[in-house]
VOTORDO-199376 format. One record per residue (C-alpha): residue number from 1; x, y, z. Coordinates in Angstrom, 1 decimal. Each point is the difference from the previous one (the first is absolute). Layout:
# VOTORDO-199376
<k->NUM | xx->X | yy->Y | zz->Z> $
...
//
This chain:
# VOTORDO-199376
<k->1 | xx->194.5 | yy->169.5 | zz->72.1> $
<k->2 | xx->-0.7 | yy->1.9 | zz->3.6> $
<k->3 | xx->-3.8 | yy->-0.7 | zz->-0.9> $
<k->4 | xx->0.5 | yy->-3.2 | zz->-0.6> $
<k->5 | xx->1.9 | yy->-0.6 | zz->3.1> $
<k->6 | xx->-2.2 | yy->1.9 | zz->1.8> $
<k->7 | xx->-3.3 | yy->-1.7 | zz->-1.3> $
<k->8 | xx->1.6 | yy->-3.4 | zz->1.2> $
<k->9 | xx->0.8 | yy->0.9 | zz->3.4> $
<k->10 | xx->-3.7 | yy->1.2 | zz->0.3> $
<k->11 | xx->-1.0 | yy->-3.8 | zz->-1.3> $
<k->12 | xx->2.0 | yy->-1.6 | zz->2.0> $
<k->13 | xx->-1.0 | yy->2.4 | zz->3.0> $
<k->14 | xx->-3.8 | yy->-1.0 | zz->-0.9> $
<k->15 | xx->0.9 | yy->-3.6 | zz->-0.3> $
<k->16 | xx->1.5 | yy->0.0 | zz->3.5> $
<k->17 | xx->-3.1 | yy->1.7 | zz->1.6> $
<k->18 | xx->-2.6 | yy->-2.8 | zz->-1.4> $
<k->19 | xx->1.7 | yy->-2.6 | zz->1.1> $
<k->20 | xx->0.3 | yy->1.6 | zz->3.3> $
<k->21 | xx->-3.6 | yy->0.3 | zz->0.1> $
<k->22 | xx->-0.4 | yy->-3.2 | zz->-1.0> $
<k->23 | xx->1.0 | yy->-1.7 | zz->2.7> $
<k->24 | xx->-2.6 | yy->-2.1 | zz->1.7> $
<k->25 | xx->-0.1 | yy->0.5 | zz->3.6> $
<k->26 | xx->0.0 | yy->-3.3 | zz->2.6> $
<k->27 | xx->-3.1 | yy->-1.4 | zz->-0.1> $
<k->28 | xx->-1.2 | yy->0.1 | zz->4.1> $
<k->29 | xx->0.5 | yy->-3.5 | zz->1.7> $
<k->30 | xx->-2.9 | yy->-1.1 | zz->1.9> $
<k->31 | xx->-0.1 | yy->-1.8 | zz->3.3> $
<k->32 | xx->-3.2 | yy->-2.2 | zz->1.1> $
<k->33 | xx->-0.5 | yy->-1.8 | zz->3.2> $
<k->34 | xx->-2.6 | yy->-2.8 | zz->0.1> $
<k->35 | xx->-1.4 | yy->-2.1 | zz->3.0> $
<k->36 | xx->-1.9 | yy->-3.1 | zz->-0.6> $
<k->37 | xx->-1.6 | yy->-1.2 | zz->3.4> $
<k->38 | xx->0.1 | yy->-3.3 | zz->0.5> $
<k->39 | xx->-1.3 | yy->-3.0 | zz->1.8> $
<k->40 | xx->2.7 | yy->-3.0 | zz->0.4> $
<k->41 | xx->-1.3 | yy->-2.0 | zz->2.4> $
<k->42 | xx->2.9 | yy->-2.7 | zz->-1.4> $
<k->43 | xx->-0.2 | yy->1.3 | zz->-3.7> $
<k->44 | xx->-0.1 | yy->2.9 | zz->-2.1> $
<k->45 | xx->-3.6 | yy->1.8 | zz->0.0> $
<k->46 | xx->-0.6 | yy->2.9 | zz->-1.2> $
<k->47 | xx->-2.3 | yy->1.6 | zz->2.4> $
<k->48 | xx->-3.1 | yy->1.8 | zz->-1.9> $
<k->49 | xx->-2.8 | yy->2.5 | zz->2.0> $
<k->50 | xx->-3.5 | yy->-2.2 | zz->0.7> $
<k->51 | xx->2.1 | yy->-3.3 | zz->-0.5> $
<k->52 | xx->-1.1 | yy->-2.7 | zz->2.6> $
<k->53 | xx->3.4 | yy->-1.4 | zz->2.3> $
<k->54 | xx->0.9 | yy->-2.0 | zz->2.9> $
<k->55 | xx->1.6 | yy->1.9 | zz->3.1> $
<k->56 | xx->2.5 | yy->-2.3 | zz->1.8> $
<k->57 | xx->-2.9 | yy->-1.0 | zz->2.8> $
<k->58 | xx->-2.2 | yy->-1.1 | zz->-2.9> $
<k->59 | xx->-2.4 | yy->2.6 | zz->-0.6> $
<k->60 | xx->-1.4 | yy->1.1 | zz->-3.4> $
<k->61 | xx->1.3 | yy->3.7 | zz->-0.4> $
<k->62 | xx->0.1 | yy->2.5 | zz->-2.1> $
<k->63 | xx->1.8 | yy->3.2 | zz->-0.9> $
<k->64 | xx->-2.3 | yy->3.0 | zz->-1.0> $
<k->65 | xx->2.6 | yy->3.2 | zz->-0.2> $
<k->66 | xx->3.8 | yy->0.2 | zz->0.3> $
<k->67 | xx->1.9 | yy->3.1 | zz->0.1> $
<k->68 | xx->3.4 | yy->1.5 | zz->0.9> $
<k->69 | xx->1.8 | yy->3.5 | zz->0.5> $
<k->70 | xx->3.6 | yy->-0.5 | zz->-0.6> $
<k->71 | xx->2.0 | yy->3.4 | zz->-0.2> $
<k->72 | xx->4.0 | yy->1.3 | zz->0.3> $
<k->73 | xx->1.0 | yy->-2.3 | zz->-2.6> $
<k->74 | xx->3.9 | yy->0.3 | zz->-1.3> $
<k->75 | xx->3.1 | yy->-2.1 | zz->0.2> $
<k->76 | xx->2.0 | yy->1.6 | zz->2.4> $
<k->77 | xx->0.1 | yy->3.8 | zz->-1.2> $
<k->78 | xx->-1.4 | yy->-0.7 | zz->-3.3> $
<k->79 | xx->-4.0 | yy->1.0 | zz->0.5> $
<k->80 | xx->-2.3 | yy->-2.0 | zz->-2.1> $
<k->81 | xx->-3.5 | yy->1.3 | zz->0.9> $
<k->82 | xx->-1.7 | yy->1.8 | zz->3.0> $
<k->83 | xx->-2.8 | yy->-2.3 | zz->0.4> $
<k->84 | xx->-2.3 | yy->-2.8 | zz->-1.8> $
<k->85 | xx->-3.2 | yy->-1.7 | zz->1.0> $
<k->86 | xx->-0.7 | yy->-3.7 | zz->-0.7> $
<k->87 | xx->-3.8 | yy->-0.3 | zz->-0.6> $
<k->88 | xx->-0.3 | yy->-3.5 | zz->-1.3> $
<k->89 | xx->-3.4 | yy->0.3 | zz->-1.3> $
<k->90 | xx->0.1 | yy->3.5 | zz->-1.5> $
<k->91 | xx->3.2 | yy->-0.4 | zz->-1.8> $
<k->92 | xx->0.7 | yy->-3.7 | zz->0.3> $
<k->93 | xx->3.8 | yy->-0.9 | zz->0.5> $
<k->94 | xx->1.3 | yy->3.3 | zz->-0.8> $
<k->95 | xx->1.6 | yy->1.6 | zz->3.4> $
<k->96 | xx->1.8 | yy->2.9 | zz->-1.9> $
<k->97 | xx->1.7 | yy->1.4 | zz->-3.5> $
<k->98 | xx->2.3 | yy->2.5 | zz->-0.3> $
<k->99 | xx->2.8 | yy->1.3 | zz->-2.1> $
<k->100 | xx->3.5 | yy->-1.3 | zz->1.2> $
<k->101 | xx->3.6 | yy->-2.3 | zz->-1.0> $
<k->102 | xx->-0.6 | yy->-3.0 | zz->1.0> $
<k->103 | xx->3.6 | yy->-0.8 | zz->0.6> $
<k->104 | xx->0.0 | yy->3.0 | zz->3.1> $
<k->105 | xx->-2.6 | yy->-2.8 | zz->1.8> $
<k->106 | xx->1.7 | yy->-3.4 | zz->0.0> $
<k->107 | xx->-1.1 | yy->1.0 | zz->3.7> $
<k->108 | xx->-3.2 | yy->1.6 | zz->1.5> $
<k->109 | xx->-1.1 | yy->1.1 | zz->3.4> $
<k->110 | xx->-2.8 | yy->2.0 | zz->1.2> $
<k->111 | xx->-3.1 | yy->-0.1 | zz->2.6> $
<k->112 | xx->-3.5 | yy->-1.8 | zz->0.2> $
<k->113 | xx->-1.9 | yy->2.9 | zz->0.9> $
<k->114 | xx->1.0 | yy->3.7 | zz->-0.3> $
<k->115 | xx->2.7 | yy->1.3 | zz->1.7> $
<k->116 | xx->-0.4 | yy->2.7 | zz->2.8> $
<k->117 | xx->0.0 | yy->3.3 | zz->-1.7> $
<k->118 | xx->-2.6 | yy->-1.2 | zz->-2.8> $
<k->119 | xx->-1.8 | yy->-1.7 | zz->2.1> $
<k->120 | xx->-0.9 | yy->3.1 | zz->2.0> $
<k->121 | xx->-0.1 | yy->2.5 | zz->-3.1> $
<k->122 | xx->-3.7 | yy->1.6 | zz->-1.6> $
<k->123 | xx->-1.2 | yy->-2.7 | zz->-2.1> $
<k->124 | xx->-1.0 | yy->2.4 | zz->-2.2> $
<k->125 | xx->2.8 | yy->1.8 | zz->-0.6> $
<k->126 | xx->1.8 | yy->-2.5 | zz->-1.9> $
<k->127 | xx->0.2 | yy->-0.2 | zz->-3.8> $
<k->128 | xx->-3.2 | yy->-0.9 | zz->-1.5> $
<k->129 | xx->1.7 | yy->-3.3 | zz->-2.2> $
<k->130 | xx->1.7 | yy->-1.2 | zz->3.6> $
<k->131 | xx->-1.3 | yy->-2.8 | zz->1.8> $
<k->132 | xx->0.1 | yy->1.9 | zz->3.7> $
<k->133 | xx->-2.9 | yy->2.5 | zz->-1.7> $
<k->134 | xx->-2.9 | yy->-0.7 | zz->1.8> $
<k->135 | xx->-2.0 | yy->-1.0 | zz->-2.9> $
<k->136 | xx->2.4 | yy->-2.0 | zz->-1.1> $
<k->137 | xx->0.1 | yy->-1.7 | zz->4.0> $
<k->138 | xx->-3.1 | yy->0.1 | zz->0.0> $
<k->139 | xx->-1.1 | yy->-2.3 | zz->3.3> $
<k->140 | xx->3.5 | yy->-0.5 | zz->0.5> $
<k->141 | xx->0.0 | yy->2.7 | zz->1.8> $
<k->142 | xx->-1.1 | yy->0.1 | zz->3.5> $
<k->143 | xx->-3.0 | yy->3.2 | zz->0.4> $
<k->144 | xx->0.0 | yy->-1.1 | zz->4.0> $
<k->145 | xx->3.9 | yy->-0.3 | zz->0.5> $
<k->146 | xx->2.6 | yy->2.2 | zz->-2.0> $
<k->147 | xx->2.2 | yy->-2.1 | zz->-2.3> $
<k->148 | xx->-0.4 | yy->-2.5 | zz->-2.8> $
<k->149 | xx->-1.3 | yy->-3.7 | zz->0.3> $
<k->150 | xx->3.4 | yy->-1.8 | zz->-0.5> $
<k->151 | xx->-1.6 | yy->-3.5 | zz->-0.8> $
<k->152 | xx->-3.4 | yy->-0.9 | zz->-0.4> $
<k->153 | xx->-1.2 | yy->-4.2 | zz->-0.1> $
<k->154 | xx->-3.6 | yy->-0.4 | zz->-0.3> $
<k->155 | xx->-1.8 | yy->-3.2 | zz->-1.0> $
<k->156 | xx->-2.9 | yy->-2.6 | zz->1.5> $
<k->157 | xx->0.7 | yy->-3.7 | zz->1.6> $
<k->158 | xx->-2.1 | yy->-2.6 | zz->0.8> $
<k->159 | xx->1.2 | yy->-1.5 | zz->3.3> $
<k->160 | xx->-2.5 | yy->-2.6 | zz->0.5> $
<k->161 | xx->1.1 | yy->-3.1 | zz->-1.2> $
<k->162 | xx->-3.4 | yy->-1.7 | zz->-1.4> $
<k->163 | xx->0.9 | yy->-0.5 | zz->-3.8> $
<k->164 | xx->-2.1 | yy->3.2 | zz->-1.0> $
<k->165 | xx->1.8 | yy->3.1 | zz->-1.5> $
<k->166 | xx->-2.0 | yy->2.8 | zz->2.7> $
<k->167 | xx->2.5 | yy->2.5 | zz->-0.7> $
<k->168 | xx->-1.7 | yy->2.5 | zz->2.6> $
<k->169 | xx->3.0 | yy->1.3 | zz->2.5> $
<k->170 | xx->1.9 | yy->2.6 | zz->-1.2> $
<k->171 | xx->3.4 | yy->0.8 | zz->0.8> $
<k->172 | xx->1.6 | yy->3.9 | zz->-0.2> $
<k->173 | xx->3.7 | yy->0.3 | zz->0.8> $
<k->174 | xx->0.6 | yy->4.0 | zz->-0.8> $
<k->175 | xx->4.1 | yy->1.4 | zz->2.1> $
<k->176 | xx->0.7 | yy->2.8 | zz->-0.4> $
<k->177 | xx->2.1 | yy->2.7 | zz->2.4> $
<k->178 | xx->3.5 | yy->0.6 | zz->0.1> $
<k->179 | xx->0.8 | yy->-2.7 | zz->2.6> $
<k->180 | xx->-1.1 | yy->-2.8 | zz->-2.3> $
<k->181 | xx->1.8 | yy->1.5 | zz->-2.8> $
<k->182 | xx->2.6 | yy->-2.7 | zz->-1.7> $
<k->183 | xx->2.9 | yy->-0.1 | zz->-2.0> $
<k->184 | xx->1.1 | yy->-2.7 | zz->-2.6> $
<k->185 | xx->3.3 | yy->-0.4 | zz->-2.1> $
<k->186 | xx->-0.1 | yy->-2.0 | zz->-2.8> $
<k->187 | xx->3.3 | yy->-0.9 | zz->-1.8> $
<k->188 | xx->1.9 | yy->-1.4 | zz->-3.1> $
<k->189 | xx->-3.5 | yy->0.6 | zz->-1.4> $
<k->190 | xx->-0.8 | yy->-1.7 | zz->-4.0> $
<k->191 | xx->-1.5 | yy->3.5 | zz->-2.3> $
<k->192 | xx->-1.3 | yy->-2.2 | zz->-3.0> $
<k->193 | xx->-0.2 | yy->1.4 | zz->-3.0> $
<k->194 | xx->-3.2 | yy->1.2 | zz->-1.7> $
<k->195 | xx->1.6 | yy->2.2 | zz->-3.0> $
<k->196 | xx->2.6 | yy->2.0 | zz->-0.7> $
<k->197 | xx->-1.5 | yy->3.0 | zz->2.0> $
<k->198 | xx->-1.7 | yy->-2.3 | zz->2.9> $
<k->199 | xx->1.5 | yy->-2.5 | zz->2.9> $
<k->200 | xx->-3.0 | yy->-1.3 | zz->2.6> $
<k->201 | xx->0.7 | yy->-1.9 | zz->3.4> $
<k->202 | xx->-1.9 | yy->-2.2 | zz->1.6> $
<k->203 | xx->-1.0 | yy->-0.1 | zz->3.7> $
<k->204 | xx->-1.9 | yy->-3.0 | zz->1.4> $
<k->205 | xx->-2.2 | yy->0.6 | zz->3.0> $
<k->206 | xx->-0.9 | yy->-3.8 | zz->1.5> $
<k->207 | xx->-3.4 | yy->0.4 | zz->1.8> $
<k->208 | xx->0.2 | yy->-3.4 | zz->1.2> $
<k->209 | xx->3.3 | yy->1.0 | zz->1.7> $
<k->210 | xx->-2.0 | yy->3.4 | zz->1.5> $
<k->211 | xx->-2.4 | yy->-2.6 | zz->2.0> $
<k->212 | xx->2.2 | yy->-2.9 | zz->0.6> $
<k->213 | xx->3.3 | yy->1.6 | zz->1.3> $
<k->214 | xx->1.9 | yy->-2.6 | zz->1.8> $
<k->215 | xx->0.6 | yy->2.3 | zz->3.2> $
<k->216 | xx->-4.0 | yy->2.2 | zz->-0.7> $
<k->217 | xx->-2.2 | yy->-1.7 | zz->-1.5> $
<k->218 | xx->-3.2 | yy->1.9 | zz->-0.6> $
<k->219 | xx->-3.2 | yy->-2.1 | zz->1.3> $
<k->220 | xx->-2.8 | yy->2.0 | zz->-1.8> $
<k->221 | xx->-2.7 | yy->-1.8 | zz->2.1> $
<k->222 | xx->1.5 | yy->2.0 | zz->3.0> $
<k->223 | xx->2.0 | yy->2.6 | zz->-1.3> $
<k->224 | xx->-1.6 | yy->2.1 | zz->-2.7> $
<k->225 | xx->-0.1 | yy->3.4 | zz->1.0> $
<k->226 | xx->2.3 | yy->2.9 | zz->0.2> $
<k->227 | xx->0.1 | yy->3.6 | zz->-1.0> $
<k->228 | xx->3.0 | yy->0.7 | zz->1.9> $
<k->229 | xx->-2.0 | yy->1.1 | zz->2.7> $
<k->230 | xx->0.8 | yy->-0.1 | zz->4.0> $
<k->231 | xx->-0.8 | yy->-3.4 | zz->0.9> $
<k->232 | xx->1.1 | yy->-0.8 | zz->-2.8> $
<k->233 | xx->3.5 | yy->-0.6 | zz->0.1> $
<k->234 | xx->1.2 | yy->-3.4 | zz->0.2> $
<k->235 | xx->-1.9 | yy->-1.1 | zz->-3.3> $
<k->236 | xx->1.1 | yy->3.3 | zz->-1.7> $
<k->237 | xx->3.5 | yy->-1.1 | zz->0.5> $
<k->238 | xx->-0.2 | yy->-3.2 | zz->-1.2> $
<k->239 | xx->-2.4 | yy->0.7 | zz->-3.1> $
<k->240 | xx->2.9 | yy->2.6 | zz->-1.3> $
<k->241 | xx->2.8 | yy->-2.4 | zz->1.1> $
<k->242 | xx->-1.3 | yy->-2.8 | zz->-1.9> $
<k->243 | xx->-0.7 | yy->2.1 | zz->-2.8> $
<k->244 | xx->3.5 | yy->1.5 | zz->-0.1> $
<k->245 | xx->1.3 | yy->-3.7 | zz->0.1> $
<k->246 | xx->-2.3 | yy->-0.6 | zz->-2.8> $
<k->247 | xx->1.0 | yy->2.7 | zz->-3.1> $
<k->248 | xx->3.2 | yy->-1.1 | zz->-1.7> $
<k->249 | xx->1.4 | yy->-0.4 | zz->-3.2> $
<k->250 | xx->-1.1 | yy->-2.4 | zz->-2.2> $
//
């Protein structure tokens, strides 16, 4: 009878333990943040690399490279990611994915550019799979002037208006340097979901809105030019102010 008892406890002891290591773990919820450039003027355009458009002064334009740093994001204490880079031809609309609760970031804030201390740290010295490595930066970091590129615009216009597409100025907006750093809030933001395991939000940046700011507008015929060099100030402000202006969500 003591066997018996004995040889049940053991089964129901063994029974216990499989169960227990049965148990499926959480699978890991994914967070993806997309921007789709666009081009309004009026409507809803998606805004594609090479594409031919119409700057508020009426000339032909187009936009050959867009690309963002955006870094320190979290809601409040909650830290989402160190850093991303938007590079809209490389990657297409995908600014960032990480792993994360989507219901910790009904808010988000964060910088355009790279704060201070990363801003100033060995580009080589951070993890290889992080997107401040230099060769993950890349050009986006400045060889001639320590720091990232914060935001870099570059495309060709056409400014003389005689009916042919002569697409032959170019245009090169690259800020960068702490004082042109900029900070955005974004609230009561919409996660969609994607699966079970995967929630994506969508940020809009209006390149219409970039040149045709109600208080700066950006002339390209005159004002196409800045590296965020001395000299340079005036436009450099108003190129990263109108951009600012410009990213929201969708």
């Amino acid at each position: 009878m003591i066997k018996l008892i004995s040889a049940i406890i053991v089964f129901m002891f063994l029974v216990t333990s499989c169960k227990k290591d049965d148990v499926t773990p959480p699978a890991t919820q994914y967070l993806q943040v997309d921007v789709i450039p666009t081009y309004t003027n009026g409507g809803a355009m998606k805004m594609n690399l090479d594409s031919v458009y119409t700057t508020p002064e009426g000339h032909q334009v187009k936009f050959t490279d867009v690309k963002f740093y955006t870094s320190t994001l979290k809601n409040e204490s909650i830290n989402l990611l160190q850093s991303s880079l938007f590079d809209y031809r490389e990657t297409g609309g995908i600014m960032l994915r990480t792993s994360g609760d989507y219901t910790k970031f009904a808010n988000l804030q964060g910088f355009i550019g790279v704060d201070s201390v990363l801003n100033h740290s060995d580009p080589s010295a951070f993890p290889n799979e992080s997107p401040l490595n230099i060769s993950n930066a890349g050009p986006m970091h400045w060889g001639w002037n320590p720091g990232y590129i914060f935001m870099n615009i570059e495309g060709k216009v056409d400014t003389i208006p005689d009916g042919i597409n002569n697409l032959d100025h170019s245009f090169s907006f690259h800020i960068g340097t702490d004082l042109y750093r900029r900070d955005f809030s974004f609230t009561n933001l919409n996660w969609l979901k994607i699966s079970d395991s995967e929630r994506k939000l969508n940020l809009k940046l209006d390149l219409w809105k970039f040149l045709h700011n109600p208080i700066s507008s950006i002339d390209l015929k005159s004002e196409f030019l800045t590296h965020t060099a001395s000299g340079q100030q005036p436009l450099t402000e108003k190129v990263i102010s109108n951009f600012q202006q410009s990213l929201q969500p969708y």
